[in-house]
Every structure is written in structure tokens, then in C-alpha cells.
SERO-4910 file (N, C-alpha, C, O; in steps of 0.05 Angstrom, whole numbers):
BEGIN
 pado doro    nc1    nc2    nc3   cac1   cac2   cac3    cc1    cc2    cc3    oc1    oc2    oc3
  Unk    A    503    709   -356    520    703   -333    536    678   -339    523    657   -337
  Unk    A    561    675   -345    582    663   -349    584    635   -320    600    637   -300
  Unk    A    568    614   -324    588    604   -302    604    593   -295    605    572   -308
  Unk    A    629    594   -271    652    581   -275    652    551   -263    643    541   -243
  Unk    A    665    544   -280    665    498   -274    696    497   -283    712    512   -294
  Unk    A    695    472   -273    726    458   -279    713    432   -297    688    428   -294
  Unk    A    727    415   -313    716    399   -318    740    374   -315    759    365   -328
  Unk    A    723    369   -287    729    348   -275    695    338   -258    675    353   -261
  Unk    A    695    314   -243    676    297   -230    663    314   -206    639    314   -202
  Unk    A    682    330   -190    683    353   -173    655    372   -187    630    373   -189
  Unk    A    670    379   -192    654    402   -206    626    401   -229    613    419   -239
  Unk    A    626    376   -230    600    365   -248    583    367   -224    564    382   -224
  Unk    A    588    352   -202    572    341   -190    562    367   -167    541    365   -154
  Unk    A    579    388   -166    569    409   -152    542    425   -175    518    428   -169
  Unk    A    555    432   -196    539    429   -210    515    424   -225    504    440   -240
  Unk    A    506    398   -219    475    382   -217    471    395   -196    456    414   -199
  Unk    A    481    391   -169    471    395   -141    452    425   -141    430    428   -131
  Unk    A    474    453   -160    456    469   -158    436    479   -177    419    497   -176
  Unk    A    445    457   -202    414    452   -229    393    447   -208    381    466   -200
  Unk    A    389    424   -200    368    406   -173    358    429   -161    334    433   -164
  Unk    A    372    443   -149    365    460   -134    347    493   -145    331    508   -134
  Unk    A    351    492   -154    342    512   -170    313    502   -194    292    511   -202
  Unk    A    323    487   -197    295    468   -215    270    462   -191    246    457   -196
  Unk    A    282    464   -167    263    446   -146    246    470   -135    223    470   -125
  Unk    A    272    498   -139    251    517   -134    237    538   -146    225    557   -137
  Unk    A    244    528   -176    230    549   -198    199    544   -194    186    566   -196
  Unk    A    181    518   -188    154    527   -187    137    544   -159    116    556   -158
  Unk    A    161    539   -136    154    553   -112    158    581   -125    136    590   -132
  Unk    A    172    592   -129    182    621   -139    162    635   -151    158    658   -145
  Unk    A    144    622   -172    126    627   -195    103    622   -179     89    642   -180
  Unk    A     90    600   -160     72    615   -150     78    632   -126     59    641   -114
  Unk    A     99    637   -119     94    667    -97     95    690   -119     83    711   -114
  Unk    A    107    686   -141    101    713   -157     76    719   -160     70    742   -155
  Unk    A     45    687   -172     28    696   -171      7    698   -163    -15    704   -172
  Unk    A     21    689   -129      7    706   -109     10    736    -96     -5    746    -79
  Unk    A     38    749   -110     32    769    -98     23    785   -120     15    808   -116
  Unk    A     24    773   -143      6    792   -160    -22    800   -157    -29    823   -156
  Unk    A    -38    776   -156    -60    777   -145    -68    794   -123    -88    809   -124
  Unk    A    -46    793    -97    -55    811    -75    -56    845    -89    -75    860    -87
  Unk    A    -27    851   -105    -23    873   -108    -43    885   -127    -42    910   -132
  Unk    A    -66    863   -140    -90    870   -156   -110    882   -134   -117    906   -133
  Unk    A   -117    861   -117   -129    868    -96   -136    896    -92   -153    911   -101
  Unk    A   -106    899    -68    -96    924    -56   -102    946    -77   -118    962    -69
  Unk    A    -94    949    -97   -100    963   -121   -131    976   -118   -138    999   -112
  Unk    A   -149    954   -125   -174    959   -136   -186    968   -102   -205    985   -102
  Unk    A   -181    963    -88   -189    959    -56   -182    993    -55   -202   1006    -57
  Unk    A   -163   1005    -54   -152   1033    -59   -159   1045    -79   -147   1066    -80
  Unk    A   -172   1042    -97   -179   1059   -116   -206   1061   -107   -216   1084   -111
  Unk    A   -229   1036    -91   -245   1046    -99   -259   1061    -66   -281   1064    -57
  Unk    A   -231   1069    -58   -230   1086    -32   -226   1113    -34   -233   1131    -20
  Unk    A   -210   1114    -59   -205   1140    -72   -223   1152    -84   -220   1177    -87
  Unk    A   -246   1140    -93   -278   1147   -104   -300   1153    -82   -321   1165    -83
  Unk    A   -286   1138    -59   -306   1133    -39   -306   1163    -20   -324   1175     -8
  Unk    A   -281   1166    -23   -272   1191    -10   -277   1218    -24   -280   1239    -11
  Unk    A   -277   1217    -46   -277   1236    -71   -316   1247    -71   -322   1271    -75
  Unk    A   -335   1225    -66   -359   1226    -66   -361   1242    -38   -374   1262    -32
  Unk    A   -346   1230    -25   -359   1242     12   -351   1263      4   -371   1274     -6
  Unk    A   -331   1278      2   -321   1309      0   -338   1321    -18   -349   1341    -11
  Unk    A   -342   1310    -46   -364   1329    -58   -396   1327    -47   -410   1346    -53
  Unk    A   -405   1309    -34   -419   1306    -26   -426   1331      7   -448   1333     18
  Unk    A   -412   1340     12   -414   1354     41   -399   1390     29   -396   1409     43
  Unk    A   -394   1389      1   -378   1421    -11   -395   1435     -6   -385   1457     -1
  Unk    A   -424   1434     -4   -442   1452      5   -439   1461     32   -443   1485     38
  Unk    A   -431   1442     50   -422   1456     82   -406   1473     85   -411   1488    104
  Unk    A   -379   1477     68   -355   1495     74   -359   1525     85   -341   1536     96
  Unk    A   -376   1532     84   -387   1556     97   -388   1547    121   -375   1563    134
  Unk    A   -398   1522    140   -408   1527    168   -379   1512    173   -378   1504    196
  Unk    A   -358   1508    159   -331   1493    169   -320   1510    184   -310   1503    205
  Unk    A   -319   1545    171   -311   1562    177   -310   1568    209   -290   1579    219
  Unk    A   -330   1560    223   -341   1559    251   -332   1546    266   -335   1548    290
  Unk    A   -315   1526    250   -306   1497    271   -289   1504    277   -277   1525    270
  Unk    A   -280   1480    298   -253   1502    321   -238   1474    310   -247   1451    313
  Unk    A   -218   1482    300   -195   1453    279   -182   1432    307   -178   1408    304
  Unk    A   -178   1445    332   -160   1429    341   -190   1414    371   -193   1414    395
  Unk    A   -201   1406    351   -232   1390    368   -226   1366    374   -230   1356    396
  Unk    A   -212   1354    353   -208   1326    342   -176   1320    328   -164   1333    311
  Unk    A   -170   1299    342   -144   1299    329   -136   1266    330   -146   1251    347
  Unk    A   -120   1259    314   -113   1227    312    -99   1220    331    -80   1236    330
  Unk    A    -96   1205    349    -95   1191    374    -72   1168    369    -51   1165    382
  Unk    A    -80   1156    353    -74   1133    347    -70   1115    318    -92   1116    307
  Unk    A    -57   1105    307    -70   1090    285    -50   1057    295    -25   1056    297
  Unk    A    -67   1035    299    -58   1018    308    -60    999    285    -77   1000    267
  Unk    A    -37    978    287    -26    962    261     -4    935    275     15    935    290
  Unk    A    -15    921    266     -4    892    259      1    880    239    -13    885    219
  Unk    A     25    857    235     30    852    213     30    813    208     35    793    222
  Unk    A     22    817    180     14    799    168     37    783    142     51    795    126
  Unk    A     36    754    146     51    747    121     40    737     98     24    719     96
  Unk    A     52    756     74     34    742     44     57    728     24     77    739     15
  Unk    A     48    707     21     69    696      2     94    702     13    109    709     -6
  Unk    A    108    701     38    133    706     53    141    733     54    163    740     62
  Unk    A    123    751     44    120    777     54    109    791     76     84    790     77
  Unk    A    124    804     94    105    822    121     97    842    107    110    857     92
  Unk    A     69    842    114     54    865    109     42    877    132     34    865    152
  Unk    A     42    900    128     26    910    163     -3    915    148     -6    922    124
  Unk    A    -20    910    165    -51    915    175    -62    928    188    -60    929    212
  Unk    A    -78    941    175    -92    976    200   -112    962    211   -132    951    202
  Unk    A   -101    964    239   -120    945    258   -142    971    261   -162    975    247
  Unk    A   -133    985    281   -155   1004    286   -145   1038    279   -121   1043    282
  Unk    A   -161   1057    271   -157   1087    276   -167   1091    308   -189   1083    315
  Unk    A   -155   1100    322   -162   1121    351   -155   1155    354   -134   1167    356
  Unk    A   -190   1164    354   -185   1193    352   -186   1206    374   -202   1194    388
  Unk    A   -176   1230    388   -181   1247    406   -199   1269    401   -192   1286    385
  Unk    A   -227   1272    414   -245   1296    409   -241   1312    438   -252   1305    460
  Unk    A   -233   1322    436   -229   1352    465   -264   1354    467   -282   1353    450
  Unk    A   -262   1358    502   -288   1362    506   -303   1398    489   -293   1417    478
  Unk    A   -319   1391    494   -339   1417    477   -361   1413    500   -368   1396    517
  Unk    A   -373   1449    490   -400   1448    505   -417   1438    479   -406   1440    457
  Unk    A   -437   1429    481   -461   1425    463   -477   1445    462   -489   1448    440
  Unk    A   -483   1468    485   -504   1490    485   -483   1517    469   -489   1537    457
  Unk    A   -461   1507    475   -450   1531    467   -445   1534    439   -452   1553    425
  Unk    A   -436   1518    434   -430   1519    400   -451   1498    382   -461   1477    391
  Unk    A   -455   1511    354   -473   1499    332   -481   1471    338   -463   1455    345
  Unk    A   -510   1464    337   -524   1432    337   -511   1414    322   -511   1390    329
  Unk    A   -496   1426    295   -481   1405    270   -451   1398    283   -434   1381    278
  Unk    A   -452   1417    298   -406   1399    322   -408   1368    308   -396   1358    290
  Unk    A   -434   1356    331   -436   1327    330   -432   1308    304   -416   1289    301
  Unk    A   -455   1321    284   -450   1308    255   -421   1319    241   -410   1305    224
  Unk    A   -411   1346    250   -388   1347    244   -364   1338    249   -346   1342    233
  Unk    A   -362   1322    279   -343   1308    285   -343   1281    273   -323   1267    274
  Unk    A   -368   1273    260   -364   1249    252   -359   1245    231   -352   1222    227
  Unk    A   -358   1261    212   -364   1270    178   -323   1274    177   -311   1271    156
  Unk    A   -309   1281    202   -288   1288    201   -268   1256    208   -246   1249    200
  Unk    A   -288   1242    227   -272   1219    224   -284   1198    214   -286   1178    230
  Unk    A   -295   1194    188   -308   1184    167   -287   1191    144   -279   1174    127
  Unk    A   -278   1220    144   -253   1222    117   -232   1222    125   -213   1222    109
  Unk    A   -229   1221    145   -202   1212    168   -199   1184    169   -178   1175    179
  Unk    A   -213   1172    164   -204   1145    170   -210   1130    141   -198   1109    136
  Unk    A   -229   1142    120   -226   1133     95   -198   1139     84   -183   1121     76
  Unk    A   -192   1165     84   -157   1173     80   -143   1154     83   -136   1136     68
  Unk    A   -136   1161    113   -115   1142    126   -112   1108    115    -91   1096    110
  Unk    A   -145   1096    114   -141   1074     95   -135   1068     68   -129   1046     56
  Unk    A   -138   1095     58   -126   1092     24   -103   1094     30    -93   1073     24
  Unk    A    -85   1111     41    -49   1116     48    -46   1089     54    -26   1082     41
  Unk    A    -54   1072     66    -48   1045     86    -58   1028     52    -37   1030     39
  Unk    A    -72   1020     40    -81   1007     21    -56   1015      0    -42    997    -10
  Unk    A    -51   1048     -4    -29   1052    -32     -3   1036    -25      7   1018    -38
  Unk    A      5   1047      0     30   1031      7     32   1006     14     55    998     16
  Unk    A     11    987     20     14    964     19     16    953    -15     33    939    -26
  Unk    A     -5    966    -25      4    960    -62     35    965    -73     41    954    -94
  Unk    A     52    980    -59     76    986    -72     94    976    -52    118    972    -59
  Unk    A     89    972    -35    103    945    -29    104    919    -34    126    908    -35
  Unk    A     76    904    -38     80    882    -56     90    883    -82    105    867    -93
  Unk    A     77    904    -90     95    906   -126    119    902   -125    130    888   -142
  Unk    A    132    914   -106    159    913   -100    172    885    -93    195    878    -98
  Unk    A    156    874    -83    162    845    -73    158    826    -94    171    806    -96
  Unk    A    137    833   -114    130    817   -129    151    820   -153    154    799   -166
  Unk    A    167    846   -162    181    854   -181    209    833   -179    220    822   -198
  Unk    A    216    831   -151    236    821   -144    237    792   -142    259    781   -137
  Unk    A    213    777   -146    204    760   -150    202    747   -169    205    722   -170
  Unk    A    196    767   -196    196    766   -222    225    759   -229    234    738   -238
  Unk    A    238    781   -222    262    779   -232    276    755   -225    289    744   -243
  Unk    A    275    741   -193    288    723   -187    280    693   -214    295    680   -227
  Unk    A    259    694   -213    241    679   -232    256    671   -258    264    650   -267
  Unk    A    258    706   -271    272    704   -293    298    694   -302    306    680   -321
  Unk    A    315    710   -272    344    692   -278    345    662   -275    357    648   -291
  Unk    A    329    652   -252    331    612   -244    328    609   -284    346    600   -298
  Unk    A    294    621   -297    279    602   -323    309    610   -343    322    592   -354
  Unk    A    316    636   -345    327    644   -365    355    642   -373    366    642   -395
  Unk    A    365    642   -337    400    642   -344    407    619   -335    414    597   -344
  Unk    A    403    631   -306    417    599   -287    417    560   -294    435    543   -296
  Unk    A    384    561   -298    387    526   -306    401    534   -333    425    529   -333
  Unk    A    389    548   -360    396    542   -377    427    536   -375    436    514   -382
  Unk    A    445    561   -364    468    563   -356    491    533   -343    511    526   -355
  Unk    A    480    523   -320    486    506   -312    472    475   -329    484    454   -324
  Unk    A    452    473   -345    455    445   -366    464    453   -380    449    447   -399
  Unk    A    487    470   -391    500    476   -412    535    468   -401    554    455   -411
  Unk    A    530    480   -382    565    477   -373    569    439   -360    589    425   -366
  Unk    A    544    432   -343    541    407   -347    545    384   -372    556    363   -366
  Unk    A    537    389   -402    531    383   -423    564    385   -427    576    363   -426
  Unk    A    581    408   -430    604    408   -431    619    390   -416    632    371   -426
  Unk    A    617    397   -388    635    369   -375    633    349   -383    653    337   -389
  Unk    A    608    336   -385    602    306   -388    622    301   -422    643    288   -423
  Unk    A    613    313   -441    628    311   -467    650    306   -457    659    283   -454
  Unk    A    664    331   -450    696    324   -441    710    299   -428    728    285   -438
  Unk    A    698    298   -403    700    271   -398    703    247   -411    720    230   -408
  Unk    A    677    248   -429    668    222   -439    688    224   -470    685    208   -488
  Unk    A    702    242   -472    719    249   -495    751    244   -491    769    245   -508
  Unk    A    750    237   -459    781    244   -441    769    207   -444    777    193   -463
  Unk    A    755    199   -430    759    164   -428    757    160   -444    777    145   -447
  Unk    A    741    162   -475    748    163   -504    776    156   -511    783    135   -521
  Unk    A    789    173   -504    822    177   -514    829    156   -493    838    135   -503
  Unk    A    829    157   -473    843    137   -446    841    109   -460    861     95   -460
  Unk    A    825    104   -468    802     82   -483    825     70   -498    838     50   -492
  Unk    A    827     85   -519    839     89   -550    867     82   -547    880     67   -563
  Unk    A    879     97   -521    908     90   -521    917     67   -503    937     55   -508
  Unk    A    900     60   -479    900     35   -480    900     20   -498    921      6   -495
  Unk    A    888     14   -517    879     -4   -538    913     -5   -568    925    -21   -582
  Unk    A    915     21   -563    945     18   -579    964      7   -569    976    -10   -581
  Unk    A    973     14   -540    994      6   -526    983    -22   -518   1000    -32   -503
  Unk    A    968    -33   -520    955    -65   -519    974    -79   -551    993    -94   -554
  Unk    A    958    -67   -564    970    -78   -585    997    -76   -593   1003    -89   -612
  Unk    A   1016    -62   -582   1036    -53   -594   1047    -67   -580   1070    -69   -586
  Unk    A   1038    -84   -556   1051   -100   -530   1051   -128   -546   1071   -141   -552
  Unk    A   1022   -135   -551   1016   -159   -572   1037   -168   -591   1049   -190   -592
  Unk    A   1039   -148   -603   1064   -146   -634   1094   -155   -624   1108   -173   -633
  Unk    A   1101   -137   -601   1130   -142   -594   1134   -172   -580   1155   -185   -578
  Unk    A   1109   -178   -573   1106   -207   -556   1108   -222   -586   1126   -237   -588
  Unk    A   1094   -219   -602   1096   -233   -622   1117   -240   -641   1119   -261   -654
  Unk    A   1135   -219   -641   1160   -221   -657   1177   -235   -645   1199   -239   -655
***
């Protein structure tokens, strides 16, 4: 990234202003990067080991699928999923406050003794689910936050300061190359004043 300066006093001094500025916030930048890395570890391992958790309950109950057959599907249904949000490292993140399910009344004499353990077995992987979906997408949203983070990171370390003490480095030379000469020709036209005074 090319940046543009004049080299004059103007423009030096805008110049430091946004070196300063950018130097002041390259270590804030770097740790929100690695804090949201950390979270996005988190969230990660937090979701995967929901995806096992879930994976065990379902093989764990494959022997029932025969008495599923019996169940009447619209018993139970999700109601609700309630969520608030949270800031990480200047990121909103939402939070699964609560799952709320709807169970339609049932007789108990009328239909199978297992309804009960079945309604619960249903919002046990209903709500393990729903928390892995809520855990994946909070992970790819911080990655996302964190990527953008990175990158900001990279341009301040990589382009920008280097960029701006370089075009700085230039002005100042010039300058000090322009009063150099200012210097120099004072100093002739001194003397050349000397000489004619002298003759």
C-alpha cells in the first residue's frame, strides 16, 4: 500500500500523528486477536464434545426404534429457544439462555408407560442439538471476527507503520536536505557579499 505525503512540515506531522496512532493500537489489536482465539478454541472443543455427547445418546437408545414407531411426532414441539447476548473481546455473541418445549396433553392410561421416558429422551437430544447448532455458530462467528482481526493486525505490523516510518524517513531527509542547500546558499551569497564589500 503506497502512501501518499507531500514533503513538507504539514504532512510529516499528519503523518507521525497516524504512525502514534496505530503503534498505540497494535498491542490492543493482538490481544483481542488472542482472545478471540482462545474463545473460538473453546467454542470448538465445547461443540465437539456435544457432537459425541449426542452421537452416544442416539446409539445408545437404537435399540428403541421399534417402540418410536408408536409415538405420535406432534406430542412435543419447541416452544421456544430463548437467547441473550454477550460481549467478547468487542464482539456480540448471543447466548442460549433457555430451550422451552411444548408437550400436548396425553392420556397416560391410554398410551405405552415409556410416553414419559420418551418425552424426555426427546428433549435431552433436542436440546443437546440445538446446543451444538448454538456452540457451531458461535465458533464461526468468532473465527470470523478473529480472522478480521488477524488481518487488521497484519496490515497496522506489516504495511501501515512500516509504510508510514518510511515515507516519514523520506520527508525528514528532504527537508533536512532542502535546509542543507538553504544553508549552503546562504553561506555563498554571504560570501560573495563579503568579497564585493571588500573590493
Amino acid at each position: 500500500m503506497a502512501i501518499k505525503f507531500q514533503f513538507n512540515k504539514t504532512s510529516l506531522n499528519e503523518l507521525n500523528k497516524q504512525l502514534k496512532m496505530r503503534a498505540k493500537a497494535l498491542p490492543t489489536l493482538k490481544n483481542k486477536e488472542s482472545a478471540l482465539r482462545l474463545e473460538v478454541q473453546k467454542a470448538k472443543e465445547y461443540a465437539g464434545s456435544l457432537s459425541i455427547k449426542l452421537e452416544k445418546l442416539i446409539a445408545s437408545y437404537s435399540g428403541m426404534s421399534r417402540l418410536w414407531n408408536e409415538f405420535e411426532p406432534d406430542l412435543i414441539k419447541i416452544e421456544d429457544v430463548k437467547i441473550s447476548s454477550v460481549k467478547i473481546a468487542g464482539v456480540h455473541i448471543p447466548v442460549l439462555e433457555e430451550i422451552l418445549f411444548d408437550v400436548r396433553q396425553y392420556s397416560l392410561f391410554g398410551n405405552p408407560a415409556w410416553y414419559y421416558d420418551g418425552l424426555q429422551i426427546l428433549k435431552n437430544m433436542a436440546s443437546i442439538g440445538i446446543e451444538y447448532e448454538f456452540y457451531h455458530n458461535k465458533m464461526t462467528m468468532l473465527d470470523g471476527a478473529r480472522k478480521k482481526t488477524t488481518q487488521k493486525v497484519n496490515l497496522y505490523e506489516k504495511v501501515q507503520i512500516p509504510g508510514y516510518s518510511e515515507a516519514i524517513r523520506k520527508i525528514k531527509r528532504f527537508l533536512e536536505d532542502e535546509e542543507n542547500l538553504s544553508k549552503s546558499a546562504q553561506k555563498i551569497v554571504k560570501k560573495r557579499q563579503e568579497e564585493e564589500a571588500g573590493l
